[in-house]
Biopython code that builds the backbone (N, CA, C, O; Angstrom):
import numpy as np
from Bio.PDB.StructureBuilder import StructureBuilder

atoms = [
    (1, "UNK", "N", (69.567, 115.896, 88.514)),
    (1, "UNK", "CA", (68.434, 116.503, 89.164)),
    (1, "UNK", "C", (68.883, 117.743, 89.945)),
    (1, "UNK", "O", (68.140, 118.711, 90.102)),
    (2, "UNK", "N", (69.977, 117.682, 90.367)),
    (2, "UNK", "CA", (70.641, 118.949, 91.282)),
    (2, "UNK", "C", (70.666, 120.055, 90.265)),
    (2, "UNK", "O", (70.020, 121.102, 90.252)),
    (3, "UNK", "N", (71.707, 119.514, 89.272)),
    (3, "UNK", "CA", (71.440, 120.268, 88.338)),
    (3, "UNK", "C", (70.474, 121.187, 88.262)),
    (3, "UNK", "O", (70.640, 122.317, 88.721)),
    (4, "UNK", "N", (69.399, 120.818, 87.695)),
    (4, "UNK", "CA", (68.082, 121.375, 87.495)),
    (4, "UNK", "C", (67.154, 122.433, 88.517)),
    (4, "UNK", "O", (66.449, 123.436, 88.395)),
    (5, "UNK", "N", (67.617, 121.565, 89.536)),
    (5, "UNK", "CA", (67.206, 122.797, 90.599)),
    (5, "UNK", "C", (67.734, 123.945, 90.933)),
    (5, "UNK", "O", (67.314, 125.028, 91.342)),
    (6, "UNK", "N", (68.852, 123.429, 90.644)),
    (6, "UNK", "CA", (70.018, 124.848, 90.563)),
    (6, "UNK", "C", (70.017, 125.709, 89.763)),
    (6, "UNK", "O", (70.448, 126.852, 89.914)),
    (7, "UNK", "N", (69.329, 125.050, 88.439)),
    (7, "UNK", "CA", (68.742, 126.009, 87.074)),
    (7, "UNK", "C", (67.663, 127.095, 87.469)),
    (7, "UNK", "O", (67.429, 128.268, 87.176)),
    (8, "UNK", "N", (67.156, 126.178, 88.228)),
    (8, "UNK", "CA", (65.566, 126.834, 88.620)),
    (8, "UNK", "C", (65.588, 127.897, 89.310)),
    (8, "UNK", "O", (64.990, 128.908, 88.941)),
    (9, "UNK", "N", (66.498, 127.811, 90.766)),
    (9, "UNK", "CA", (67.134, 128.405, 91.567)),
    (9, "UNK", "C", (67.508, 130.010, 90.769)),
    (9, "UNK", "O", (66.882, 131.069, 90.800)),
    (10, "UNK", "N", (68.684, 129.663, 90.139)),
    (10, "UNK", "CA", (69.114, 131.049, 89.245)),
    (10, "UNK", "C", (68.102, 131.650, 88.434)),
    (10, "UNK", "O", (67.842, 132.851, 88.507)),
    (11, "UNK", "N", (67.412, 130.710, 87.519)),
    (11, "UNK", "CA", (66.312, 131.607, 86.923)),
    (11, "UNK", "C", (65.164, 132.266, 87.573)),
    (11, "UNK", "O", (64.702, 133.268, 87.027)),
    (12, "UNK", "N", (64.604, 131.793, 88.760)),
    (12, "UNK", "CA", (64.094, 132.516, 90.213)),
    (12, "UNK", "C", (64.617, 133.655, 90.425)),
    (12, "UNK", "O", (63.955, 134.693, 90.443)),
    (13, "UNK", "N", (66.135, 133.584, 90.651)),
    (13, "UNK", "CA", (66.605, 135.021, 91.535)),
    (13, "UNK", "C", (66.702, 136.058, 90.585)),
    (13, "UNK", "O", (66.620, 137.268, 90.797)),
    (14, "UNK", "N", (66.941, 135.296, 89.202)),
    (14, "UNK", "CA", (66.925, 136.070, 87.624)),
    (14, "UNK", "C", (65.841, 137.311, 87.788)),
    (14, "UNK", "O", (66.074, 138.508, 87.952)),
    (15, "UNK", "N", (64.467, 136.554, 87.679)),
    (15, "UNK", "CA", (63.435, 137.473, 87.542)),
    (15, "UNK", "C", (63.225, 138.239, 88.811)),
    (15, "UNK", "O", (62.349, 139.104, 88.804)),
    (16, "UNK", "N", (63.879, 138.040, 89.838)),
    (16, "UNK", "CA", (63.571, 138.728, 91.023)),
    (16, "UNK", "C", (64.288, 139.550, 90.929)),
    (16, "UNK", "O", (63.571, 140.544, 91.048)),
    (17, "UNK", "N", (65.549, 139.972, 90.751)),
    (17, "UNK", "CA", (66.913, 141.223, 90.691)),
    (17, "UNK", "C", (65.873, 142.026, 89.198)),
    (17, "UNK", "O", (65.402, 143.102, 89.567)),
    (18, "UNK", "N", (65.459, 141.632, 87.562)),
    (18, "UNK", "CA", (64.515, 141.768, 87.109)),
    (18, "UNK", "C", (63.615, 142.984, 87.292)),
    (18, "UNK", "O", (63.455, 144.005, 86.623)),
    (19, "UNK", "N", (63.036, 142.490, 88.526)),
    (19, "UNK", "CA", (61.838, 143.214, 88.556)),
    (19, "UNK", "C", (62.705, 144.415, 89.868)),
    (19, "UNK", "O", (62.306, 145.547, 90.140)),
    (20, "UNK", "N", (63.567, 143.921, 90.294)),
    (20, "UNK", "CA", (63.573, 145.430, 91.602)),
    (20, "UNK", "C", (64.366, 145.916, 90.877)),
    (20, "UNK", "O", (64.950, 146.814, 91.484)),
    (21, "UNK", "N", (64.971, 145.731, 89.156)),
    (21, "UNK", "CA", (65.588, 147.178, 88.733)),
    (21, "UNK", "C", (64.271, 148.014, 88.143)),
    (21, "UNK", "O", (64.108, 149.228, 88.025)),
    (22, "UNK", "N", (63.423, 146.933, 87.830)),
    (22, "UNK", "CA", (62.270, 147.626, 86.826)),
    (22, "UNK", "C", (61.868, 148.633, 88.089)),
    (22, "UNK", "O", (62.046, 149.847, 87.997)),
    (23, "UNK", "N", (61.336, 148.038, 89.220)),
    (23, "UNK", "CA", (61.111, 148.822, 90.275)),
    (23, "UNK", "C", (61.608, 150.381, 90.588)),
    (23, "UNK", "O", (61.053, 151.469, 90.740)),
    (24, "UNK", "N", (63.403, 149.706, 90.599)),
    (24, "UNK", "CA", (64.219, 151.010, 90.939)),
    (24, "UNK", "C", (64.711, 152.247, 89.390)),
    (24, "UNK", "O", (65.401, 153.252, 89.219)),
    (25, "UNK", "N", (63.972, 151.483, 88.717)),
    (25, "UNK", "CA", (63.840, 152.303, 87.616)),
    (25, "UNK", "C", (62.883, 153.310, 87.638)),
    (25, "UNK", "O", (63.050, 154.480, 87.291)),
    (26, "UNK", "N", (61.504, 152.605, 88.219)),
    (26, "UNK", "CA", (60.012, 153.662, 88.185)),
    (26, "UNK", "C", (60.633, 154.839, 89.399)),
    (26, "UNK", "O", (60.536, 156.040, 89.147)),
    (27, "UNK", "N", (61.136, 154.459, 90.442)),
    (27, "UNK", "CA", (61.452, 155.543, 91.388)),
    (27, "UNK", "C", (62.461, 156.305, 91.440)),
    (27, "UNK", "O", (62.597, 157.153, 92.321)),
    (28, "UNK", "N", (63.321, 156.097, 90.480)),
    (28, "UNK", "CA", (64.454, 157.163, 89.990)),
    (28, "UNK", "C", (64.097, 157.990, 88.931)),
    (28, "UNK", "O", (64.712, 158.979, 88.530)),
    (29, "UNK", "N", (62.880, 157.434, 88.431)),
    (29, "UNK", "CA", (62.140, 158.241, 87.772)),
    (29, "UNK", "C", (61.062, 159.277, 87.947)),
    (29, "UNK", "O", (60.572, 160.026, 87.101)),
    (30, "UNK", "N", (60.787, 159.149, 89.303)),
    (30, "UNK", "CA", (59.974, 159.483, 90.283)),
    (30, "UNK", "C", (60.289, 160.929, 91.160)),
    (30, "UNK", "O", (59.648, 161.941, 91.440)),
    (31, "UNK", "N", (61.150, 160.600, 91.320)),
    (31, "UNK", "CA", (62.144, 161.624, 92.368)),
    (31, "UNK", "C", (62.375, 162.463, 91.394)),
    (31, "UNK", "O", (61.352, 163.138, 91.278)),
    (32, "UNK", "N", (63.148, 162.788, 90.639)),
    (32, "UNK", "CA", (63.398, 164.198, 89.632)),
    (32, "UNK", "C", (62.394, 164.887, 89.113)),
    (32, "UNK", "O", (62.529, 165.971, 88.546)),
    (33, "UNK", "N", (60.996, 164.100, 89.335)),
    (33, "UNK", "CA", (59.247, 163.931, 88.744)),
    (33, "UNK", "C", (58.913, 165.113, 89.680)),
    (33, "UNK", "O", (58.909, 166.302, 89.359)),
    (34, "UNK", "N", (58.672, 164.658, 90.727)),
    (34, "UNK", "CA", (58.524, 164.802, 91.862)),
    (34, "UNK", "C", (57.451, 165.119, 91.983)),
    (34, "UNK", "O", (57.236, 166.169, 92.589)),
    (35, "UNK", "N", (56.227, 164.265, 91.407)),
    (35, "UNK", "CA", (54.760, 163.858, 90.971)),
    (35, "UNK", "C", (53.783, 163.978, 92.359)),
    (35, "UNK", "O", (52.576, 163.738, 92.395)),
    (36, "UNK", "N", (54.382, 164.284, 93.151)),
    (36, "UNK", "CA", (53.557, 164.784, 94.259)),
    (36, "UNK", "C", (54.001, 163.621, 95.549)),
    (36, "UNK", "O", (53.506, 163.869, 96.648)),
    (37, "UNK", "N", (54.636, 162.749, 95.476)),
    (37, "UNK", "CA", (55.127, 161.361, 96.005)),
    (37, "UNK", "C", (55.948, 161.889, 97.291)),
    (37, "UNK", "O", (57.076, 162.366, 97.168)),
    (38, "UNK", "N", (55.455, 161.797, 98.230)),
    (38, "UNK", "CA", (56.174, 161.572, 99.493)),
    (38, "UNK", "C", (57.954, 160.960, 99.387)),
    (38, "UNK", "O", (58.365, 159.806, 99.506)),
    (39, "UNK", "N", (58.714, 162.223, 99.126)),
    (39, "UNK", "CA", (60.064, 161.778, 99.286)),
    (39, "UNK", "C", (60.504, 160.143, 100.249)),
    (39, "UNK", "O", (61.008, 159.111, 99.805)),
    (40, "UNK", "N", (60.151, 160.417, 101.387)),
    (40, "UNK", "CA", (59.896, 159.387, 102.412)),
    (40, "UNK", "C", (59.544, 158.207, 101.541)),
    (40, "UNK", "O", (60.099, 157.258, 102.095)),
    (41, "UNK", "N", (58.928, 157.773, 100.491)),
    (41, "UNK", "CA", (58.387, 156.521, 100.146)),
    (41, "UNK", "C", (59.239, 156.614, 99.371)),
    (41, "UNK", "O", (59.877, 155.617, 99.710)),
    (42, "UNK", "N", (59.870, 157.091, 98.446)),
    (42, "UNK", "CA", (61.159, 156.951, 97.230)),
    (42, "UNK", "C", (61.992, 156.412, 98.257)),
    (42, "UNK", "O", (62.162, 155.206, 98.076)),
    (43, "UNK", "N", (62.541, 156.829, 99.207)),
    (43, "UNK", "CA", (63.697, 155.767, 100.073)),
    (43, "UNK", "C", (63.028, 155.098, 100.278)),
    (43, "UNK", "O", (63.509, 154.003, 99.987)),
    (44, "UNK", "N", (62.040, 154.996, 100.661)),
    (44, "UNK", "CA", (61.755, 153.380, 101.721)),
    (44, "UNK", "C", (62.122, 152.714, 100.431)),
    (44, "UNK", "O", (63.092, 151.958, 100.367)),
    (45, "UNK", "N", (61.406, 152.969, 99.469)),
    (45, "UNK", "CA", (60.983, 151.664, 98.389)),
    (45, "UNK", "C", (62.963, 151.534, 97.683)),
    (45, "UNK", "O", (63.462, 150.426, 97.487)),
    (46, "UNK", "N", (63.435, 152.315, 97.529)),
    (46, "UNK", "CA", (64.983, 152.123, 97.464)),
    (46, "UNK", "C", (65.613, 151.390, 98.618)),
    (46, "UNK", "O", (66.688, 150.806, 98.480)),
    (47, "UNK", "N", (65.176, 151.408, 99.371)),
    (47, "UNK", "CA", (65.714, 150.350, 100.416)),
    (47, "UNK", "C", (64.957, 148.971, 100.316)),
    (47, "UNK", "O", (65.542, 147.900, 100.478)),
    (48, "UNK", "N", (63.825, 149.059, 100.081)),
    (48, "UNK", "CA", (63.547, 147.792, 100.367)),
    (48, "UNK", "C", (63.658, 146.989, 99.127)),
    (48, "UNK", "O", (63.248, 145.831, 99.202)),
    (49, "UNK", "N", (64.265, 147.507, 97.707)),
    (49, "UNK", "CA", (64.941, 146.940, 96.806)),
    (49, "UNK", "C", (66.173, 146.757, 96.957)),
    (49, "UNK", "O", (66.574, 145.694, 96.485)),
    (50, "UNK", "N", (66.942, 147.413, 97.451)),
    (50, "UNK", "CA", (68.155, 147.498, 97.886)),
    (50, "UNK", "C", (68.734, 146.277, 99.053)),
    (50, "UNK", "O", (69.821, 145.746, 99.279)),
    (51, "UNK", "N", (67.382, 146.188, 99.610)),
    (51, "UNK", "CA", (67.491, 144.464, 100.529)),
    (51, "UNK", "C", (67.191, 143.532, 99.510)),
    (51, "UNK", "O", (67.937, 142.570, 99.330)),
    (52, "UNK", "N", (66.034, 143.740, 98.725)),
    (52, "UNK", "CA", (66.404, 142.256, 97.431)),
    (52, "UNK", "C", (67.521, 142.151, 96.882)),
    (52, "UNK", "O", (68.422, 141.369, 97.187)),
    (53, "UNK", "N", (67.507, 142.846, 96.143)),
    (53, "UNK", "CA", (68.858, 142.917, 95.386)),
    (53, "UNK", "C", (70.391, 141.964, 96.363)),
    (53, "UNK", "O", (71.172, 141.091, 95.986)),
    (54, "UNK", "N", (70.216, 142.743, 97.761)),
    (54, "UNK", "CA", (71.601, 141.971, 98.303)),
    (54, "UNK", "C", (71.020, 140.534, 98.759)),
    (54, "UNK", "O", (71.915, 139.832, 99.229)),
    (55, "UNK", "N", (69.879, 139.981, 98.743)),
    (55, "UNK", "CA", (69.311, 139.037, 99.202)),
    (55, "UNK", "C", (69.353, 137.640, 97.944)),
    (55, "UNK", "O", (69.256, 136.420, 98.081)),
    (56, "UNK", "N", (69.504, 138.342, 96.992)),
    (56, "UNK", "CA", (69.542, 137.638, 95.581)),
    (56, "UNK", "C", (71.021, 137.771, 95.254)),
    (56, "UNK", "O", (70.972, 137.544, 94.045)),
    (57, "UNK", "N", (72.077, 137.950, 95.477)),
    (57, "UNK", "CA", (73.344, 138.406, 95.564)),
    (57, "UNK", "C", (73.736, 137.157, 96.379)),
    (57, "UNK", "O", (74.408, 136.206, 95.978)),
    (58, "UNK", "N", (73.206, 137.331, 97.565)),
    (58, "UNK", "CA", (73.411, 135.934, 98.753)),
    (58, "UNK", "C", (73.133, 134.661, 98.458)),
    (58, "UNK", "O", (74.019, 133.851, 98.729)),
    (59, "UNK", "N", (71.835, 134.137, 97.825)),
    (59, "UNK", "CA", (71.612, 133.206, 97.223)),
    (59, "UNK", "C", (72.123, 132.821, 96.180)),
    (59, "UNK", "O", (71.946, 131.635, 95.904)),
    (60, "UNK", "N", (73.171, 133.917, 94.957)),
    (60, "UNK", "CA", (73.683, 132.991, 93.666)),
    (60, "UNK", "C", (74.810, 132.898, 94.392)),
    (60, "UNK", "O", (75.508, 131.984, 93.955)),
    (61, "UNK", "N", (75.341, 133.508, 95.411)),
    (61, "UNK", "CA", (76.595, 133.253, 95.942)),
    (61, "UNK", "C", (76.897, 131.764, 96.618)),
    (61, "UNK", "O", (77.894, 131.051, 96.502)),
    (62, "UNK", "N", (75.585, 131.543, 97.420)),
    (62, "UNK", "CA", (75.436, 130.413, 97.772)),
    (62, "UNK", "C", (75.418, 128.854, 96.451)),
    (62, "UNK", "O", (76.119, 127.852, 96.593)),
    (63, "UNK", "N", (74.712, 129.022, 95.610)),
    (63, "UNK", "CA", (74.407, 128.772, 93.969)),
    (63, "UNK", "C", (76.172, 128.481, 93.530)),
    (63, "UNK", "O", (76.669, 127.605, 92.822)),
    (64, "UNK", "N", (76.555, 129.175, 93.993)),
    (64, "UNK", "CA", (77.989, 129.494, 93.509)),
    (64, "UNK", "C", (78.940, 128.318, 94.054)),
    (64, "UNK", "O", (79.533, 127.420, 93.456)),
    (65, "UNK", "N", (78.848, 128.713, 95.631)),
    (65, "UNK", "CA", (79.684, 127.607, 96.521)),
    (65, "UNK", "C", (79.349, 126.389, 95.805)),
    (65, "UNK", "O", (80.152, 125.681, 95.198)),
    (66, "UNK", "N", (77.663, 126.134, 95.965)),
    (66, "UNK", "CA", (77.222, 124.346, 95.723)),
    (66, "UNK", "C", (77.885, 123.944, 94.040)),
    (66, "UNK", "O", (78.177, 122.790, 93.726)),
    (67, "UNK", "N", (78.022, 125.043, 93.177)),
    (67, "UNK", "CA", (78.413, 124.465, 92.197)),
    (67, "UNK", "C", (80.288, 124.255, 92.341)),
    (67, "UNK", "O", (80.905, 123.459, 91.633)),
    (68, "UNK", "N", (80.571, 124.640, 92.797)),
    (68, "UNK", "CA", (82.218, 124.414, 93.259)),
    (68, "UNK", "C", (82.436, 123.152, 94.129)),
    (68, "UNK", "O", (83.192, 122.221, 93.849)),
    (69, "UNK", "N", (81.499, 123.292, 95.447)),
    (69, "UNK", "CA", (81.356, 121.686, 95.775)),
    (69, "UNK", "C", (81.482, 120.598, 94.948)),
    (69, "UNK", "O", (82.344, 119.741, 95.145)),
    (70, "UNK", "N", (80.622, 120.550, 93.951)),
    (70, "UNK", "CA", (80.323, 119.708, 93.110)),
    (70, "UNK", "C", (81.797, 119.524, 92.431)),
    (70, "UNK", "O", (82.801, 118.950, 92.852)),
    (71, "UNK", "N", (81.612, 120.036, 91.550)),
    (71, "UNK", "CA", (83.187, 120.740, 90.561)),
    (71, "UNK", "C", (84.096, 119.510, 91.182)),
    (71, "UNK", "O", (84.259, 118.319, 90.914)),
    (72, "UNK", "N", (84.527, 120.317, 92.022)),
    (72, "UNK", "CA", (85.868, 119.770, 92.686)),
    (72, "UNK", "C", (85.338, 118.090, 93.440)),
    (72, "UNK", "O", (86.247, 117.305, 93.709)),
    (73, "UNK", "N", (84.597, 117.878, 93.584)),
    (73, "UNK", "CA", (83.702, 116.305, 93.842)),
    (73, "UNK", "C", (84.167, 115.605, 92.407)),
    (73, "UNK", "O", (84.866, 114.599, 92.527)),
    (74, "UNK", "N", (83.847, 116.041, 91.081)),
    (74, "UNK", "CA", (83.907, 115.559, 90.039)),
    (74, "UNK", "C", (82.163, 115.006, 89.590)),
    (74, "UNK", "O", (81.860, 113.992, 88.963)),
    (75, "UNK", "N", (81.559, 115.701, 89.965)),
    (75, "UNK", "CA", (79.986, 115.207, 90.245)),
    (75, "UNK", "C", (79.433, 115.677, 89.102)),
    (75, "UNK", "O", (78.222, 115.831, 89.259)),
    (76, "UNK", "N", (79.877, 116.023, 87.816)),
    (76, "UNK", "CA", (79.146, 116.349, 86.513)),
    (76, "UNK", "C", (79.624, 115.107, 85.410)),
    (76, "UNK", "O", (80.753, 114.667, 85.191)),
    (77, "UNK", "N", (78.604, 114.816, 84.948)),
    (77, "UNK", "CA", (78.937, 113.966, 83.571)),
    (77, "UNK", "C", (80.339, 114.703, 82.548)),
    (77, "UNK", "O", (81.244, 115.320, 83.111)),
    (78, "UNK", "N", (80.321, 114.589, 81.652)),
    (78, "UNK", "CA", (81.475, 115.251, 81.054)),
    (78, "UNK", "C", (80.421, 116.382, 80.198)),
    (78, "UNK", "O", (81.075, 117.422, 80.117)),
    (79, "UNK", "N", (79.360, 116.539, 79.681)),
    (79, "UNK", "CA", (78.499, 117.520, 79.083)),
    (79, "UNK", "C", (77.859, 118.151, 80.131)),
    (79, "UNK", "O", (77.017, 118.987, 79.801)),
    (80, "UNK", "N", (78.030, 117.979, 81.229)),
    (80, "UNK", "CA", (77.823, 118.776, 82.117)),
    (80, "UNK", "C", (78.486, 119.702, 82.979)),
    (80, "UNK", "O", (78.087, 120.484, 83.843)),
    (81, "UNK", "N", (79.763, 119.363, 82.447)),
    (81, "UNK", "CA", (80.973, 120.266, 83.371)),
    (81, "UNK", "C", (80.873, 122.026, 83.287)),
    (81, "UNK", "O", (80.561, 122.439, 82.170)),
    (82, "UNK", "N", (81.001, 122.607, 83.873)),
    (82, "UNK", "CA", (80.649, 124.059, 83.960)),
    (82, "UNK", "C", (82.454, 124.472, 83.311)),
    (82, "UNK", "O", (83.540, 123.894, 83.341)),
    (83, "UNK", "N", (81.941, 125.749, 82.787)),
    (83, "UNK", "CA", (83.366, 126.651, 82.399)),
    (83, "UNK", "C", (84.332, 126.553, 83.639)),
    (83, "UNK", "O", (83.771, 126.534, 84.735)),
    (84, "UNK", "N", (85.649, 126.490, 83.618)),
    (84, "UNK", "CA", (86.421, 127.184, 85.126)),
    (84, "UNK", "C", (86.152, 128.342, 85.571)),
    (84, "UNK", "O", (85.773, 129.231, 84.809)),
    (85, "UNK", "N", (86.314, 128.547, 87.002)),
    (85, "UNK", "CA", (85.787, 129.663, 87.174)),
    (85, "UNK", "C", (87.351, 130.371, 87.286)),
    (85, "UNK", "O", (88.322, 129.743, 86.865)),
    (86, "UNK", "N", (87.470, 131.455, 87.769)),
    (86, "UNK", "CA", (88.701, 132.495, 87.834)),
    (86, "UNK", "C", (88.688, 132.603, 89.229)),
    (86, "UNK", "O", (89.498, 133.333, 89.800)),
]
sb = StructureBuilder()
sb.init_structure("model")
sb.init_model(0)
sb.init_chain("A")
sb.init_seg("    ")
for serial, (resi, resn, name, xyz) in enumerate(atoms, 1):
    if name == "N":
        sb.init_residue(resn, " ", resi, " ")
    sb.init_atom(name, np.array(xyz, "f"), 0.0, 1.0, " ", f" {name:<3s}", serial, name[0])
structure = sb.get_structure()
């Protein structure tokens, strides 16, 4: 069951990193445009992807630890054991 949530977990932060490149894609596209858009809002909105992004960074990191917890516990069936990590 941990498992699974932990699946869920990553595929969550998946579509969230996802969408703030799609994001930081439209506004790098924006800026060289320069479509009439308040410079001022191209940063904000680069920053405030720039906080997802490290916010979703924090959470697989965390994702990361709990699966090493585990690991080293011996807490996976044998078809469940994850690759080693490096």
């Amino acid at each position: 069951m941990l498992l699974s949530l932990l699946e869920i977990k990553v595929d969550t932060l998946a579509d969230g990193m996802e969408q703030a490149y799609r994001t930081l894609e439209h506004i790098s596209r924006l800026v060289p445009e320069r479509d009439g858009d308040d410079p001022e809002d191209a940063i904000d909105g680069l920053a405030e992807q720039e906080d997802l992004v490290g916010k979703v960074r924090l959470c697989l990191m965390d994702g990361q630890r709990d699966l090493k917890f585990l690991y080293r516990q011996r807490s996976f069936l044998p078809d469940q054991r994850p690759l080693p990590y490096r």
